[in-house]
C-alpha positions, 0 to 999 in steps of 0.5 A: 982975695977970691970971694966967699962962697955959700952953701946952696943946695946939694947937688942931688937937688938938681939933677940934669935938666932942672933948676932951682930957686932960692934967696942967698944975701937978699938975691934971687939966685937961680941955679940951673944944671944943663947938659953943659954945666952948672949955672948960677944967675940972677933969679930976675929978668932984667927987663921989669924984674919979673921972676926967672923961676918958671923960665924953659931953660934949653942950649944955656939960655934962659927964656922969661916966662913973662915977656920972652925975653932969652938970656945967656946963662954963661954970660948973662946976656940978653939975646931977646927984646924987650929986654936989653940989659945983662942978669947977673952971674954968679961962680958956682961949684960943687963942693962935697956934693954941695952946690956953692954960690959965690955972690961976690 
């Protein structure tokens, strides 16, 4: 059975080239729109669970504006130390101008 989605924002709440932070199920979810898409990943850096909120977004990675550390937003995958860990990702989708998150 494919994963339930949540309401998120409406697309018009992030225009190209911004992000946006919000809580869904008790998860940071951060949402970035980059000229390659929508993103949906975690909202905290998987190095000392620091937040990814104020992170400079640029070529689908996501840069911690504490210790530096880059992540891949397709993937997850951390580019940089100190972090050696994956952040979440999550599905994401536009559905009546509405951005959706699938946490599952």
């Amino acid at each position: 059975m494919p994963g339930e989605f949540t309401r998120f924002c409406a697309l018009a709440e992030i225009p190209k080239g911004s992000k946006k932070a919000a809580k869904l199920d008790d998860k940071w979810v951060l949402v970035c729109h980059t000229n390659d898409g929508l993103f949906a990943v975690s909202g905290i850096c998987s190095h000392q669970e620091k937040p990814l909120f104020n992170g400079r977004v640029r070529n689908c990675k996501i840069t911690c504006p504490v210790h530096g550390a880059r992540f891949d937003l397709a993937t997850g995958a951390a580019l940089d130390l100190p972090a050696t860990k994956p952040i979440p990702t999550y599905e994401v989708r536009v559905s009546d101008d509405w951005i959706e998150v699938c946490l599952d």
